[in-house]
LOVOTI-352086 format. One record per residue: x, y, z of N, C-alpha, C in turn; chain; residue number from 1. Coordinates in nm, 2 decimals. Layout:
REM LOVOTI-352086
n_X_n_Y_n_Z_ca_X_ca_Y_ca_Z_c_X_c_Y_c_Z_kette_nr
X_Y_Z_X_Y_Z_X_Y_Z_A_NUM
...
This chain:
REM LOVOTI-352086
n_X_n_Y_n_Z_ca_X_ca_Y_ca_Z_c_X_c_Y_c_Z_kette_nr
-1.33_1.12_-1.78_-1.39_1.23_-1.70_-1.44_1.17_-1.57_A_1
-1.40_1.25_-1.41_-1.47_1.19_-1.30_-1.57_1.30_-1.28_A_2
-1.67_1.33_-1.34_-1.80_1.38_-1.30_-1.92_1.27_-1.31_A_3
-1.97_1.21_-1.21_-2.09_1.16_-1.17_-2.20_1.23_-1.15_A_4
-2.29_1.15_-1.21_-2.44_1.19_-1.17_-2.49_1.06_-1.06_A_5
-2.60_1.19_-0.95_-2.59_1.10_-0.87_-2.77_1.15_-0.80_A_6
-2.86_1.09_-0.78_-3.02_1.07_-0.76_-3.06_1.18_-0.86_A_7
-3.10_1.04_-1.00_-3.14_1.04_-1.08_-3.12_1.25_-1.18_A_8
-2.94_1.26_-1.12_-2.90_1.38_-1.23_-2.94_1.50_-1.11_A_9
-2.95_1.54_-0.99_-2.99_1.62_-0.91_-2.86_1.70_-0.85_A_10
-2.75_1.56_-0.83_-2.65_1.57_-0.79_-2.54_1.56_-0.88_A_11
-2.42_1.65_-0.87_-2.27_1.62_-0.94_-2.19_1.54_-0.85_A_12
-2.10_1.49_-0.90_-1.99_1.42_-0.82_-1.86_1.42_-0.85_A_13
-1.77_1.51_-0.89_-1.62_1.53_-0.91_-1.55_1.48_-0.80_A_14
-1.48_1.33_-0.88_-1.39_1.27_-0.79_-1.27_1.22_-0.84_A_15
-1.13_1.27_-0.80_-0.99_1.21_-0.83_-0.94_1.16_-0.74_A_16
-0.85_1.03_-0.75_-0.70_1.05_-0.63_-0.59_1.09_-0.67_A_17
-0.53_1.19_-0.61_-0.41_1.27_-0.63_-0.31_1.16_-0.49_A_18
-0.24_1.13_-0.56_-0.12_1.09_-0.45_-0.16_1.01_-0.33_A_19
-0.29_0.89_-0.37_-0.31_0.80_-0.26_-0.44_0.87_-0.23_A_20
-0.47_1.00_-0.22_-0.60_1.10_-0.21_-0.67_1.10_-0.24_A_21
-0.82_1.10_-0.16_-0.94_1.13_-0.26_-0.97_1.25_-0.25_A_22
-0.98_1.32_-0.35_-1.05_1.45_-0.37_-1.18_1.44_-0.44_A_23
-1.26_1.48_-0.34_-1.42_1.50_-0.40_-1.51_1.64_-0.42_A_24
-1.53_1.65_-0.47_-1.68_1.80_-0.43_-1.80_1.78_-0.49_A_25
-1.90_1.83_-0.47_-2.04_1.80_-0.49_-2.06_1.91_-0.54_A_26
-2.19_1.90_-0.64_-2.24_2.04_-0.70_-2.39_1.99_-0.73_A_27
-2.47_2.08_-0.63_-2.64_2.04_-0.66_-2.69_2.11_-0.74_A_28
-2.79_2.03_-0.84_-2.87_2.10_-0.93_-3.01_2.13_-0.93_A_29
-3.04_2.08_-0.78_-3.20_2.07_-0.75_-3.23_2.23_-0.77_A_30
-3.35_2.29_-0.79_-3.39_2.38_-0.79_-3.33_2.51_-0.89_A_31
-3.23_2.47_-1.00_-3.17_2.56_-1.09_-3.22_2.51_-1.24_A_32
-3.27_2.66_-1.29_-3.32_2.64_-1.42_-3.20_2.57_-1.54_A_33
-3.21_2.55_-1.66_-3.14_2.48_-1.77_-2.99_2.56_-1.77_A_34
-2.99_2.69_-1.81_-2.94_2.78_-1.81_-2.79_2.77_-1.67_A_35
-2.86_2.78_-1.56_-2.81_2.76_-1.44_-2.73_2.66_-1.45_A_36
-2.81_2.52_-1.43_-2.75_2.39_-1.46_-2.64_2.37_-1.58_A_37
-2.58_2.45_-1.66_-2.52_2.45_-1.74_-2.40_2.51_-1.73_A_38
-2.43_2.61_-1.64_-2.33_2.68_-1.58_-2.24_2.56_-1.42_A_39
-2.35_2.52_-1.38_-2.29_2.40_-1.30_-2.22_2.32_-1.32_A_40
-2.26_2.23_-1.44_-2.17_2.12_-1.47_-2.06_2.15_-1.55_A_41
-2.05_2.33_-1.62_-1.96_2.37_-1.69_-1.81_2.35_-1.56_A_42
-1.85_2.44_-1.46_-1.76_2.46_-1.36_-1.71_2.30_-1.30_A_43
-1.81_2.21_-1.30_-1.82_2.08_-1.24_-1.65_2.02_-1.31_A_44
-1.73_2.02_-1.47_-1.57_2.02_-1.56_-1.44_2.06_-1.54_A_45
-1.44_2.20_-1.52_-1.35_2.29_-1.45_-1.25_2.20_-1.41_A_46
-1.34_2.21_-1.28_-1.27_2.14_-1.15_-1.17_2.01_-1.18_A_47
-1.25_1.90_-1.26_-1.24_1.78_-1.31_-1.09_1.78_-1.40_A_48
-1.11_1.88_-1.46_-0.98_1.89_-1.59_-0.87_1.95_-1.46_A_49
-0.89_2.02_-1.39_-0.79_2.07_-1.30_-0.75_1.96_-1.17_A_50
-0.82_1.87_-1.15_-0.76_1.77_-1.09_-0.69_1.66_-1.16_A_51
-0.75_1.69_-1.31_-0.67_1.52_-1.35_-0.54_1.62_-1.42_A_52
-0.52_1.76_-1.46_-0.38_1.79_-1.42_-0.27_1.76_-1.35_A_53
-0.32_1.75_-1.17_-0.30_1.76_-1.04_-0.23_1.61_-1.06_A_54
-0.29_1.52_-1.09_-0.34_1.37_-1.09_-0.16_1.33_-1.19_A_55
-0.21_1.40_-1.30_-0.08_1.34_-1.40_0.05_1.37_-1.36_A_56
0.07_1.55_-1.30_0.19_1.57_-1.24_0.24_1.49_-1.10_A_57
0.12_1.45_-1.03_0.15_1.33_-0.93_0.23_1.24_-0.98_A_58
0.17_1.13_-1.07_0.19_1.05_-1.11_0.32_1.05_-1.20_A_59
0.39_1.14_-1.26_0.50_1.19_-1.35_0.60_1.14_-1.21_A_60
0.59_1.22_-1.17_0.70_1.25_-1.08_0.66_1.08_-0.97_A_61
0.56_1.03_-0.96_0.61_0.89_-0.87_0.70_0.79_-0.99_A_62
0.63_0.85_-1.12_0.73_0.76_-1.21_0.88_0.81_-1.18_A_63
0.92_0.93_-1.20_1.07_0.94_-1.17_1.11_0.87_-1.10_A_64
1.05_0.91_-0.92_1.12_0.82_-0.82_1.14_0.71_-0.81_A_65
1.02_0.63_-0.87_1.00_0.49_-0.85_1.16_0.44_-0.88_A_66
1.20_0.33_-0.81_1.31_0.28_-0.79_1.25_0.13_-0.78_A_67
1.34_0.03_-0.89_1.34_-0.14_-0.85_1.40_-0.24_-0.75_A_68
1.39_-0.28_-0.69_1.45_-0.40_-0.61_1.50_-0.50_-0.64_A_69
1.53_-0.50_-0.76_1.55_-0.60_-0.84_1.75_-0.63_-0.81_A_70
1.74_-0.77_-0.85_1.91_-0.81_-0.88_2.03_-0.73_-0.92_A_71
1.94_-0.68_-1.03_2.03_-0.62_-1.15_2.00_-0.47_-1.15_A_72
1.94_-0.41_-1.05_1.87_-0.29_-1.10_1.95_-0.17_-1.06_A_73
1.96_-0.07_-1.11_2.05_0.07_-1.12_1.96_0.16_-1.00_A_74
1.84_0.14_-0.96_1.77_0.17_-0.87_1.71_0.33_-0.95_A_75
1.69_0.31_-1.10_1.63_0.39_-1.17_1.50_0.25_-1.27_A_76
1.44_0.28_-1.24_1.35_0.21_-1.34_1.33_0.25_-1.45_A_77
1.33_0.14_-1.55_1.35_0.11_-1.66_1.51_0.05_-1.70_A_78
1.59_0.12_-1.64_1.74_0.08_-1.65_1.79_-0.01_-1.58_A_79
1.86_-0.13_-1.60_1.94_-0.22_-1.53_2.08_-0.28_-1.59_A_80
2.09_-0.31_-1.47_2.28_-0.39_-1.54_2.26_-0.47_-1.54_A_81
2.32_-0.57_-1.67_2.29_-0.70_-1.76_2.47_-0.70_-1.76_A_82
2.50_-0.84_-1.85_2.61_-0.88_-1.84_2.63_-0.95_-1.97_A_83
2.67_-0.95_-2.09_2.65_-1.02_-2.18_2.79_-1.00_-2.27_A_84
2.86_-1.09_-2.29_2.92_-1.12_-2.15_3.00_-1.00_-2.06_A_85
3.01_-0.89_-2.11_3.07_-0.78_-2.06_2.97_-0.66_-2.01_A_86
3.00_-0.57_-1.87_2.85_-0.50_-1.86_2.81_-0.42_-1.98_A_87
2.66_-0.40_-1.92_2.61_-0.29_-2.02_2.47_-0.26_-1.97_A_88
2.44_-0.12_-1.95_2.32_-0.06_-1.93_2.18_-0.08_-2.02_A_89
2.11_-0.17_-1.95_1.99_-0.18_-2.05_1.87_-0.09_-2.00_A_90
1.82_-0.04_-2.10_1.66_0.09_-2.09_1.56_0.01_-2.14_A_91
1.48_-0.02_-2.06_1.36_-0.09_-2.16_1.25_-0.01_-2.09_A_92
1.18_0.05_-2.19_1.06_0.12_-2.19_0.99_0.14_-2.23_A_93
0.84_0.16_-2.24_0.71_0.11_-2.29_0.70_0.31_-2.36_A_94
0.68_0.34_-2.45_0.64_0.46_-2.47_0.54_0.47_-2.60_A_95
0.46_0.55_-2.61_0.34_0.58_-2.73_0.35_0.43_-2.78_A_96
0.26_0.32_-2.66_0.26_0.18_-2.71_0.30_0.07_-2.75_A_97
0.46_0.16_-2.79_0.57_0.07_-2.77_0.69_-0.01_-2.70_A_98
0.74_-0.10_-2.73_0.81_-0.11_-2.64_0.96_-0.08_-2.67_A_99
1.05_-0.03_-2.62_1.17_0.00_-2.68_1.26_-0.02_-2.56_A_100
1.37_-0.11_-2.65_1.50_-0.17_-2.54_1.61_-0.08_-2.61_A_101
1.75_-0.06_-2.53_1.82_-0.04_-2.64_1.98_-0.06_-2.53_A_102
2.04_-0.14_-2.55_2.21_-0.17_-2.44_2.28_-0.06_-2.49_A_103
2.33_-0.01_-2.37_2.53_0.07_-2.35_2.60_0.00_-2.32_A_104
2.70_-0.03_-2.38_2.80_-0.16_-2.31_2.91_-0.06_-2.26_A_105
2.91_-0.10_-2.15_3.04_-0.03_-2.04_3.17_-0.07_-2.11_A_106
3.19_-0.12_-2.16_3.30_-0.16_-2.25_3.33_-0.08_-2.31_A_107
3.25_-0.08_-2.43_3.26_0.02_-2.56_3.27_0.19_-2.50_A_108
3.17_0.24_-2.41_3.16_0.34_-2.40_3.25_0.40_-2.29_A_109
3.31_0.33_-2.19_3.36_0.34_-2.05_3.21_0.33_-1.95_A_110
3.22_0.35_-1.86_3.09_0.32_-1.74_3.00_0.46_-1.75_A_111
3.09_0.56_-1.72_3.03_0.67_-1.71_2.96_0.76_-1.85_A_112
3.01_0.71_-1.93_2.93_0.77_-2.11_2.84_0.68_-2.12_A_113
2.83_0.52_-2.08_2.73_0.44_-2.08_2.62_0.50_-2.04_A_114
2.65_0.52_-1.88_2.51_0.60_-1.81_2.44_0.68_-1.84_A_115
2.56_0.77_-1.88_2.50_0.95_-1.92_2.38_0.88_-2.03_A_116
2.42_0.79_-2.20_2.38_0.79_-2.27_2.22_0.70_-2.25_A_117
2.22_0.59_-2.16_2.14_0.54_-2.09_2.02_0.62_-2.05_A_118
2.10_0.74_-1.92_2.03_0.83_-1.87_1.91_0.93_-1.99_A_119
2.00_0.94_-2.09_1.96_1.05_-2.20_1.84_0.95_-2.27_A_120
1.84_0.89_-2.28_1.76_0.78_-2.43_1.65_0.73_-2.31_A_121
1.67_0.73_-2.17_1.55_0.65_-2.08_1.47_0.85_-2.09_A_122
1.50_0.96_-2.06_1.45_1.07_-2.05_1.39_1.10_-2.15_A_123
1.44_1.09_-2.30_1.42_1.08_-2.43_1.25_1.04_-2.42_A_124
1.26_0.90_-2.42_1.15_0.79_-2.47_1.04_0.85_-2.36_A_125
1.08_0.88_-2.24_0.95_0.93_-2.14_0.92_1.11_-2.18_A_126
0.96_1.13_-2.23_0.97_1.28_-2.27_0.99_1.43_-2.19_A_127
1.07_1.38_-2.15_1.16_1.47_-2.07_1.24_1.57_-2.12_A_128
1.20_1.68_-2.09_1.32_1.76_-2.17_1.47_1.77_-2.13_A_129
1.51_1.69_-1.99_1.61_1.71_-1.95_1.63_1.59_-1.84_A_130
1.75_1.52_-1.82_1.73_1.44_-1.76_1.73_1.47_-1.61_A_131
1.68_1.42_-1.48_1.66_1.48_-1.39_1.81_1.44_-1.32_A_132
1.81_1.55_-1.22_1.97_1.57_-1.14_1.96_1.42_-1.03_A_133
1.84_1.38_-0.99_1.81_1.28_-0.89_1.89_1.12_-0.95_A_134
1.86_1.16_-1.10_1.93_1.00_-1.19_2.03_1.03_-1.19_A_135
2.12_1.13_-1.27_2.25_1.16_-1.25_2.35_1.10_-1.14_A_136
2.28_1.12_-1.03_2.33_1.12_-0.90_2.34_0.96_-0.85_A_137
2.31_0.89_-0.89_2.27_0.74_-0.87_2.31_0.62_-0.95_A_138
2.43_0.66_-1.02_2.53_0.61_-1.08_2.57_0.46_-1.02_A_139
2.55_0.30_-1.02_2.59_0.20_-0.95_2.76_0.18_-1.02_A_140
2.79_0.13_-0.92_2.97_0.06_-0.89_2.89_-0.04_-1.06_A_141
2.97_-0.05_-1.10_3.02_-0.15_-1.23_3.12_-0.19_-1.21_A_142
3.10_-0.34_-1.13_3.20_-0.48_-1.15_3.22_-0.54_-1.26_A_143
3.34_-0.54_-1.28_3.39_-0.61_-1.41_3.37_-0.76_-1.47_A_144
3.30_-0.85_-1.37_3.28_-0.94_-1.38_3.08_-0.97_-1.31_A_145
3.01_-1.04_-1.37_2.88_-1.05_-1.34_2.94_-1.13_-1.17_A_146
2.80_-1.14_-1.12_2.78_-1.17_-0.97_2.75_-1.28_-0.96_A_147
2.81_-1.39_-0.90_2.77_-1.54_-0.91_2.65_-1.54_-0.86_A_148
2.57_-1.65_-0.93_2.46_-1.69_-0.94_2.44_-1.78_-0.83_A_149
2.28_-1.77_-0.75_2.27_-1.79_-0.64_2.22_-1.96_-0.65_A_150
């Protein structure tokens, strides 16, 4: 919870960042009976639960876009191409504490059933009910042979 008390409980302080953002508002309790004051910090909450809504759907969606720079990476996070010895899409993802890996080998499946299946099981574990059209779309070239080593 971001509700603050602030000179000695006089003052509220509801504060989130939404998307880099600070969002604040103040709520004074100087001069309001028990009753009153109850009704303030009820609303104070309000606020609070409606920004850390604001806050999670931010942050959902920077997880989608987020994209790696990495060597091997599909430019979907969590997913990268590995080579062992033949390709294959690896998902590794942290979910309810765990950590969970799991390979598509382009081989076995062709390139494009790999991804889809990849795409499906990284959406899966983050709980998605559908995988988004933005991953779909971002499909990497699969060379048949790994990338000489620098």
């Amino acid at each position: 919870m971001a509700v603050y008390e602030l000179n000695d409980g006089q003052l509220l302080r509801v504060a989130r960042s939404i998307d880099g953002k600070l969002q604040q508002q103040y709520f004074s309790l100087i001069g309001l009976n028990k009753t009153q004051q109850r009704a303030v910090r009820k609303e104070a909450k309000a606020v609070d639960e409606q920004w850390a809504e604001l806050q999670e759907q931010a942050k959902a969606k920077r997880v989608r876009a987020a994209g790696t720079p990495k060597r091997h990476s599909t430019g979907i996070r969590g997913i990268n191409l590995v080579y062992r010895p033949s390709p294959a899409f690896r998902v590794q993802v942290q979910a309810d504490g765990k950590s969970m890996v799991r390979e598509f080998s382009v081989k076995r499946f062709g390139a494009d059933e790999a991804w889809n299946e990849a795409l499906k099981f990284l959406a899966g574990c983050r709980g998605y009910k559908r995988v988004p059209k933005e991953w779909k779309a971002n499909m990497p070239k699969v060379p048949k042979k790994a990338p000489k080593k620098r």
